[in-house]
N, C-alpha and C positions, 0 to 999 in steps of 0.2 A: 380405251375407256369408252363406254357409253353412253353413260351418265355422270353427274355429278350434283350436289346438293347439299344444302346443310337443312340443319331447323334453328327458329329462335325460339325459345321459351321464355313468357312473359305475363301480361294480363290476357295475351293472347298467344294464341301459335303460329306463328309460320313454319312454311317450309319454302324454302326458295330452291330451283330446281334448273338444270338447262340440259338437254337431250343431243344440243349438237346445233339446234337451230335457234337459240335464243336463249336468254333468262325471263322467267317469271317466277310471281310471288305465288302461296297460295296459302288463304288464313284459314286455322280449321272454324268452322262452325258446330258448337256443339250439340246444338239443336239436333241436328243432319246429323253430327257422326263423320263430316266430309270435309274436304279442304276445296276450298271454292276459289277461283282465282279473283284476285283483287288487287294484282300490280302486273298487269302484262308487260311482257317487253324491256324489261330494266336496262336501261345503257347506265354506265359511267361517264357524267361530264368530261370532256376533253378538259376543264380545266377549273378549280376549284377555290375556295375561300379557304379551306384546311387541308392541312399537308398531316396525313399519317400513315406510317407505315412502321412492321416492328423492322428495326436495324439491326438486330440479336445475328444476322449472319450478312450483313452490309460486304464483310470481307468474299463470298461466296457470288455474290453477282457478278454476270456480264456487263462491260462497258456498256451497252445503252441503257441498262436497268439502272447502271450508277448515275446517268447523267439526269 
C-alpha cells in the first residue's frame, strides 16, 4: 500500500491522508478549489478520557489488540 486516507464530510471537508511518513488533515477551501493543510502531524494520544472502538469482530483479534 502506498497511501491511505479517508474524507469527512460536513460544514466542511476534510480529507485526512498519510503517505508512509505521517498523518495530516487537509480542509478544502472553496474559495481555491484546494485542500490546504490545517492539522499537520496528527498522533493519537498514548492515552485517553474515551474508550471506542467497534467490537463487531472483538472475537478476530490478536492477544495484544485484546489486552
Amino acid at each position: 500500500m502506498v497511501a491511505a486516507g479517508y474524507f469527512m464530510y460536513g460544514s466542511s471537508c476534510t480529507l485526512v491522508l498519510s503517505s508512509g511518513g505521517g498523518v495530516n488533515g487537509f480542509t478544502l477551501d472553496p474559495s481555491l478549489g484546494e485542500f490546504i493543510l490545517t492539522h499537520p502531524d496528527i498522533k493519537i494520544p498514548k492515552k485517553g478520557k474515551i474508550y471506542s472502538v467497534n467490537e463487531g469482530n472483538a472475537k478476530n483479534w490478536d492477544e495484544p489488540t485484546r489486552k
